[in-house]
C-alpha positions as CSV (number, residue, x, y, z in Angstrom):
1,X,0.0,0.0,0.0
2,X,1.5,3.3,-1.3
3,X,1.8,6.5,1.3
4,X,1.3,10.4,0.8
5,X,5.0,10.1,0.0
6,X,5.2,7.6,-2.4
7,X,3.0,9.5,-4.5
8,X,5.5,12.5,-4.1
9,X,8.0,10.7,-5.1
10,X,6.4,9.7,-8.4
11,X,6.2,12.7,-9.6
12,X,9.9,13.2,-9.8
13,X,9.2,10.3,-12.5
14,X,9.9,11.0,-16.4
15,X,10.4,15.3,-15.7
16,X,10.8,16.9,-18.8
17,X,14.3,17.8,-20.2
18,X,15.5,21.2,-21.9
19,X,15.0,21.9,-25.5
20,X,18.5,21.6,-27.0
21,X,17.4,22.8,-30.5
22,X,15.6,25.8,-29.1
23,X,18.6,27.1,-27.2
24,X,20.8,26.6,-30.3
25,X,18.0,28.5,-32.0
26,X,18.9,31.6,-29.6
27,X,22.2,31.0,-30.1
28,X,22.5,31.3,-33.8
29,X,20.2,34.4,-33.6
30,X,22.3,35.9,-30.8
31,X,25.6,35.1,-33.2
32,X,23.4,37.9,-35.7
33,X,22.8,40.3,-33.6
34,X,24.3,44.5,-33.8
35,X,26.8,43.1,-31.1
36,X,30.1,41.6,-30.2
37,X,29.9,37.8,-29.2
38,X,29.4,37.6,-25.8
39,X,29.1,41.4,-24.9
40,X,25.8,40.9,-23.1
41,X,27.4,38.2,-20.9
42,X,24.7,36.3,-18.7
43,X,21.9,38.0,-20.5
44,X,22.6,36.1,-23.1
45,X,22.7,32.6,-21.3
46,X,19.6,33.5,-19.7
47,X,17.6,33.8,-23.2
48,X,19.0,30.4,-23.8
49,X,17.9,29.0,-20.3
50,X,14.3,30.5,-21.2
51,X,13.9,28.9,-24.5
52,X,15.5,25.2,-23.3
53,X,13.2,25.2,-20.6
54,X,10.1,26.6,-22.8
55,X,10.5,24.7,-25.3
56,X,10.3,28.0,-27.7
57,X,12.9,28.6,-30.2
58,X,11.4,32.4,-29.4
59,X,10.7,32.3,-25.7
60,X,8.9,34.9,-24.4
61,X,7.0,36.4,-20.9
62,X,3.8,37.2,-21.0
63,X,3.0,35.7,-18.0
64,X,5.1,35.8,-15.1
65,X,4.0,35.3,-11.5
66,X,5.7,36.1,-8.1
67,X,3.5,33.0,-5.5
68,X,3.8,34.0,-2.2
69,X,3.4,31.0,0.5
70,X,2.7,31.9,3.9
71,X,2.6,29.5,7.0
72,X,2.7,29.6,10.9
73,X,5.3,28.0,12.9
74,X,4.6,26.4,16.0
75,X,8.3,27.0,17.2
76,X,7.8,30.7,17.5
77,X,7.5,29.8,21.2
78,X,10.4,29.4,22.0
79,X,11.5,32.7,21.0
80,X,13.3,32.0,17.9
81,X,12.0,35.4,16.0
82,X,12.0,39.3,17.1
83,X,8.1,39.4,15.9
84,X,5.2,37.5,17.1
85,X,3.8,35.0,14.8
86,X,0.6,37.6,14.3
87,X,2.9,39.2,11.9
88,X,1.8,37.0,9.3
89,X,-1.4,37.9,9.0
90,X,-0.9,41.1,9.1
91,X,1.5,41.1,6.3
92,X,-1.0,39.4,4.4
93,X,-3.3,41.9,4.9
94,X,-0.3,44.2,3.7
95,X,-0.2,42.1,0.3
96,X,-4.0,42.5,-0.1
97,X,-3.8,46.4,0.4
98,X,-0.8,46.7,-2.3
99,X,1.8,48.3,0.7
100,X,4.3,45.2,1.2
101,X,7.7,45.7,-0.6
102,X,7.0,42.6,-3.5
103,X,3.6,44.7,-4.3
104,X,6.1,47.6,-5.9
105,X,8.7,45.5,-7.8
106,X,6.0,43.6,-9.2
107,X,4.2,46.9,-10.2
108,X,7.3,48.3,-11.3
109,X,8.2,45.0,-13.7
110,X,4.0,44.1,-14.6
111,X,4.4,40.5,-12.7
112,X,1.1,39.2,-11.4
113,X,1.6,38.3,-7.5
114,X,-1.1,35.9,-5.8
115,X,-0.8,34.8,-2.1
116,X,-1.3,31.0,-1.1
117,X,-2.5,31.2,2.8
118,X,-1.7,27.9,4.2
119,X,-3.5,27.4,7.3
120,X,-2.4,30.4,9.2
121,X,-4.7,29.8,12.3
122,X,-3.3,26.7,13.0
123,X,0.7,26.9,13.2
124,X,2.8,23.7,12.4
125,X,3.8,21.9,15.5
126,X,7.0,23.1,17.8
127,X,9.9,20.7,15.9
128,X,11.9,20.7,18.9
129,X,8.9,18.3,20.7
130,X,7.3,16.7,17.8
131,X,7.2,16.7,13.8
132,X,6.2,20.0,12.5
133,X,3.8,18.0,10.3
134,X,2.1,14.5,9.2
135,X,3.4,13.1,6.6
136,X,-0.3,13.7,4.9
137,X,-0.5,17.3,5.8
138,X,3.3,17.7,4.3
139,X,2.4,16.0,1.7
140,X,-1.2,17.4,0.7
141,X,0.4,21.0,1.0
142,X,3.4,20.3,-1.6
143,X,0.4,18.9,-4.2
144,X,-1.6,22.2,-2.7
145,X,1.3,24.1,-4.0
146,X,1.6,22.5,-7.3
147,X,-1.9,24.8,-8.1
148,X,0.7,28.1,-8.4
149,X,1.4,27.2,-12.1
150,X,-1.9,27.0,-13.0
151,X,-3.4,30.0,-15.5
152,X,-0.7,29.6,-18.1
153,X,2.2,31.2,-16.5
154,X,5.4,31.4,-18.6
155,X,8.0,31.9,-15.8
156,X,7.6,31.6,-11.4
157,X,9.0,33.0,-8.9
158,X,8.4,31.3,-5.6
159,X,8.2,33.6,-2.5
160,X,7.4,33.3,1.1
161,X,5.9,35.1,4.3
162,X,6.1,33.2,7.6
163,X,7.8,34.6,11.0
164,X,9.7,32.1,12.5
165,X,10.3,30.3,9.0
166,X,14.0,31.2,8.7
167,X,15.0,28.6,11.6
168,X,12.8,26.0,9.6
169,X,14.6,26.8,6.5
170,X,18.3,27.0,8.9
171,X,17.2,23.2,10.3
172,X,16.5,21.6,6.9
173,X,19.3,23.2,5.9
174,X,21.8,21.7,8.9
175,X,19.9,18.6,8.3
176,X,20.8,18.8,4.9
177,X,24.4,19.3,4.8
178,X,25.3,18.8,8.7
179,X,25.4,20.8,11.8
180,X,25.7,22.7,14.0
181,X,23.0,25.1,13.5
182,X,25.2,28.0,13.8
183,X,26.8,27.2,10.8
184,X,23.4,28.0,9.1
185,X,21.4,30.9,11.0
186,X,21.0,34.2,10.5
187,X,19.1,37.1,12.6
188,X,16.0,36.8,10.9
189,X,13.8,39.8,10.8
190,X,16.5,41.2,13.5
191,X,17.5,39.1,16.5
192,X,19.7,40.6,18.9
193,X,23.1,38.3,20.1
194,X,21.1,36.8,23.0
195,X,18.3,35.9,20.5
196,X,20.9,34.6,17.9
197,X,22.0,32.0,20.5
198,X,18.5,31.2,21.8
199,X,17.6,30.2,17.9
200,X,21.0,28.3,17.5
201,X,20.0,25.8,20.7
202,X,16.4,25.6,19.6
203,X,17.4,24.1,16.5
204,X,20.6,21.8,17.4
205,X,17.6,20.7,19.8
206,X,15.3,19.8,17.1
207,X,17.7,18.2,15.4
208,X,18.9,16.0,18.5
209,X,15.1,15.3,19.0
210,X,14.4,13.6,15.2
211,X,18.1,12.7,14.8
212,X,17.9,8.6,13.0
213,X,15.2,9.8,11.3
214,X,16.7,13.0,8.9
215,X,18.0,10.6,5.9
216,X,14.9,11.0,3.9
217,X,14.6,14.9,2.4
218,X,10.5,14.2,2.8
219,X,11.0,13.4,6.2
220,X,13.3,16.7,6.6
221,X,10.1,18.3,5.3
222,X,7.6,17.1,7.6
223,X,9.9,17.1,10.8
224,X,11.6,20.4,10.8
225,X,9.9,22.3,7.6
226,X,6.7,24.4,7.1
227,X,3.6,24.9,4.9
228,X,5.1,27.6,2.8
229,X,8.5,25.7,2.3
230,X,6.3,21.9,1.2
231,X,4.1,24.8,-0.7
232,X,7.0,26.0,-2.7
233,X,8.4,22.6,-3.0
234,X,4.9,21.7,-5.0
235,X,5.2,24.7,-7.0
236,X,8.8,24.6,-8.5
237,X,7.9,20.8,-8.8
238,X,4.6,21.4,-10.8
239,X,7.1,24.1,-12.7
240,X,9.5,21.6,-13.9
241,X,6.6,18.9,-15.6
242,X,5.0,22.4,-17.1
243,X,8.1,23.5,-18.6
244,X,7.9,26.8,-16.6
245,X,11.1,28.2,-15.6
246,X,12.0,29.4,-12.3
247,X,13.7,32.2,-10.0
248,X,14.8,30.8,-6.6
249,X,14.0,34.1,-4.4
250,X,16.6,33.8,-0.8
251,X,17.2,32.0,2.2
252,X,13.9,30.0,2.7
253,X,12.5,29.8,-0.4
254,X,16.3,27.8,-1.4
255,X,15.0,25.3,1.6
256,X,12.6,24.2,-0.8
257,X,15.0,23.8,-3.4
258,X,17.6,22.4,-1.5
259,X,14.7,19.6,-0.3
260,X,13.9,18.6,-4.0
261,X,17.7,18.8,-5.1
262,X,18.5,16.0,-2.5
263,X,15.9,13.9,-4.0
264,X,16.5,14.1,-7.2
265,X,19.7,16.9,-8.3
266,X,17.7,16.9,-11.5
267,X,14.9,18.2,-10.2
268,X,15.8,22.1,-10.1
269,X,17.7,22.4,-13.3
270,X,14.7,24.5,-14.7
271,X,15.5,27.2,-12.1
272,X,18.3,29.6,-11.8
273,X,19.3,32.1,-8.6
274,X,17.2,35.5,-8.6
275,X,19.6,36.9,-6.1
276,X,21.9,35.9,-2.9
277,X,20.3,36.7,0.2
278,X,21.9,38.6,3.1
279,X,20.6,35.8,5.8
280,X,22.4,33.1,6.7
281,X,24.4,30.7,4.7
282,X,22.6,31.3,1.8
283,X,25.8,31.6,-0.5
284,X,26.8,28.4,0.8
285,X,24.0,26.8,0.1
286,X,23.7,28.6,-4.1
287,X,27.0,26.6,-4.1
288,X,25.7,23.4,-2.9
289,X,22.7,23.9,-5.7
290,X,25.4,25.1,-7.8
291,X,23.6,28.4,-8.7
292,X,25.3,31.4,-9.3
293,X,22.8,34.4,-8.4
294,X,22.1,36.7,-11.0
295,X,22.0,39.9,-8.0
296,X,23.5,40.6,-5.1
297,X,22.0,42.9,-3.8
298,X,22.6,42.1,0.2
299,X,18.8,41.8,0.1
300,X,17.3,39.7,3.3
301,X,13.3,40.5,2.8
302,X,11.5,37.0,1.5
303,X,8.1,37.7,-0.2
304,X,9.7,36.5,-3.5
305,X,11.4,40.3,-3.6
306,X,15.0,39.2,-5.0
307,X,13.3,37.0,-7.7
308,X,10.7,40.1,-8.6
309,X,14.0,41.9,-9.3
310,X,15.2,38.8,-10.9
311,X,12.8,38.9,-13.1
312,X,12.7,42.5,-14.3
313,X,16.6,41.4,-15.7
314,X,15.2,38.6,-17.1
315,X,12.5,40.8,-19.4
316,X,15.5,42.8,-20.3
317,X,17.6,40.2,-21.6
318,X,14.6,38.5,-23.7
319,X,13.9,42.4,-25.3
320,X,17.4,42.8,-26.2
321,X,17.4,39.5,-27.7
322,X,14.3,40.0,-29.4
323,X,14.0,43.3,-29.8
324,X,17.9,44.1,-31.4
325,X,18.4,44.7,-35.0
326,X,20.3,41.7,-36.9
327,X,23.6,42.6,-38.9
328,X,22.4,42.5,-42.2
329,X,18.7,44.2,-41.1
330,X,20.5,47.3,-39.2
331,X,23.1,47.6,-42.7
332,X,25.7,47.3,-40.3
333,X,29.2,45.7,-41.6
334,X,29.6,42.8,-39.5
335,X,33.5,41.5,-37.8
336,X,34.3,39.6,-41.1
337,X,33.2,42.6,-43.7
C-alpha cells in the first residue's frame, strides 16, 4: 500500500528535459545580432535558459507570477523570531492592500503576484517536541502548492511570508548538509546576540530530537519544515513537468530547493538564482545547488522580492534578444566585412 510520499516521489518520475534545438536557435540568432559575441554576458545565457526550458525557439513572458506561501510555525514559542507570529497575517493583509515591498517590484516589472495562505490559524507543531507535520499534511500541502502554475504562467518566482520560517529553513538546511546550526542561522527579521543564541539551541535541539530519522529529504520536510517551504516545493515541482522556468528568491525559499535537489539533483535544473540573500548561509547553500545568483544585492526581505528583481533582468535580456536589429537588417558591416 502506497503512502502520501510515495506519490510525491512519483512525480519526480519521467520530468521533462531542456529543448537543445531551441537554445541553439537563440544561439544562432544571438551570433546575428548588432553586437560583439558575448558582450551581453549572462543575458545572453539567460535567453537560452528560457527557451531550453520553454520549449520555444522564441521564448517569451507574457506571464510571469511572483506566488507567495505563507505558514505559521509552531516554534515561535520558543522565542526564535523578534516578531510575534501575528505578523503573518498582518503582512497578508499588507499584500492585499498593495503596501508590502514585493507589491512595488511587481508593479514596477508588470508581474502578477497571488498569495497562497496555508493554514495560518493553525501553526505547524513546535519541531523541537514533535514533527512540525504529518506526513499527509506535508504531503497534501506540496500537491496544494503545485496549483501556483496553473493560469498559463510562462515563468515563477516562488516567495514566502512566515515569522519564524528562517530557523525552519536554517534546520532543513543543517539537516541537509550537517550541523551545528550555527553554521546555518541568520538574525532573521533582526534578533539581537542573546536571541541569535537562543535560535541556534532551539534548532541543534530539534535536530537532536528527530536525529535517525533526517535521511529522507520528505522526512526533513515534515519534521523540521513548514507549509510555505512543502508549498513551494509543489510549485517549483509542478514548474518543472510544465516546462515553466523558475527564479529561486533567498534563504527560505532555497530550503525548498535544497529539499527537491537532495531527492533528485535533476529536479531544479529548470530554475536559476534570482539573487543571494543577506541571511544566513545562503551563499553556501547557491553553491551546494550550484547556482550562481544573478544579484547581489545584500537583500534579506523574502516575499519573492529578490526573484521580482530577478525577473525584471530577465525581461530585459529577452527584449534585447528580441528586440535588437540583426547585422544585415541594421546595414551594419559585420567582424568579417
Amino acid at each position: 500500500m502506497s503512502t502520501p510520499f510515495d506519490d510525491i516521489r512519483d512525480l519526480f518520475a519521467d520530468l521533462p528535459a531542456p529543448c537543445h534545438d531551441s537554445a541553439l536557435a537563440v544561439r544562432r540568432r544571438d551570433a546575428e545580432l548588432t553586437k560583439p559575441p558575448g558582450s551581453l554576458g549572462r543575458l545572453e545565457e539567460i535567453v537560452e535558459w528560457l527557451a531550453a526550458w520553454q520549449g520555444h525557439a522564441e521564448p517569451r513572458i507574457e506571464r510571469p507570477l511572483v506566488a507567495v506561501f505563507a505558514g505559521n510555525h509552531g516554534v515561535t514559542a520558543k522565542g526564535v523570531s523578534a516578531f510575534p507570529a501575528a505578523v503573518t497575517r498582518q503582512m497578508l493583509d499588507n499584500f492585499t492592500a498593495g503596501g508590502a515591498a514585493i507589491n512595488q517590484i511587481c508593479k514596477a516589472h508588470g508581474i502578477g503576484l497571488k498569495v497562497f495562505e496555508l493554514a495560518l490559524d493553525h501553526p505547524t507543531r513546535d519541531f523541537t517536541e514533535a514533527p512540525a507535520m504529518e506526513e499527509r499534511e506535508a504531503a497534501g500541502t506540496l500537491v496544494y502548492g503545485m496549483e501556483a502554475v496553473d493560469g498559463g504562467i510562462d515563468l515563477l518566482a516562488p516567495g514566502e511570508m512566515g515569522i519564524g520560517n528562517t530557523s525552519s529553513a536554517a534546520a532543513i538546511y543543517a539537516a541537509l548538509y550537517g550541523g551545528p546550526a550555527a553554521r546555518w542561522t541568520g538574525r532573521g527579521t533582526g534578533l539581537d546576540d542573546e536571541g541569535l543564541a537562543r535560535k541556534n539551541a532551539v534548532i541543534d535541539a530539534a535536530l537532536a530530537f528527530h536525529a535517525g530519522h533526517l535521511s529522507d529529504p520528505l522526512e526533513i520536510l515534515r519534521r523540521l519544515g513548514g507549509r510555505e517551504i512543502a508549498g513551494m516545493m509543489g510549485a517549483i515541482l509542478a514548474a518543472r513537468r510544465n516546462r515553466v522556468p523558475v527564479l529561486l528568491d533567498g534563504y527560505v525559499a532555497c530550503a525548498a530547493a535544497a529539499l527537491l535537489h537532495a531527492m533528485n539533483a535533476d529536479a531544479i535544473s529548470h530554475c536559476l538564482a534570482g539573487h543571494v540573500s543577506a541571511e544566513g548561509a545562503h551563499r553556501d547553500v547557491l553553491e551546494r545547488l550550484g547556482k550562481k545568483p544573478l544579484l547581489d544585492l545584500g537583500m534579506r526581505l523574502g516575499e519573492g522580492s529578490g526573484a521580482a528583481l530577478a525577473i525584471g533582468l530577465v525581461k530585459a535580456a529577452l527584449a534585447c534578444h528580441s528586440g535588437m536589429a540583426t547585422f544585415s537588417s541594421a546595414g551594419v558591416s559585420g567582424k568579417d566585412a
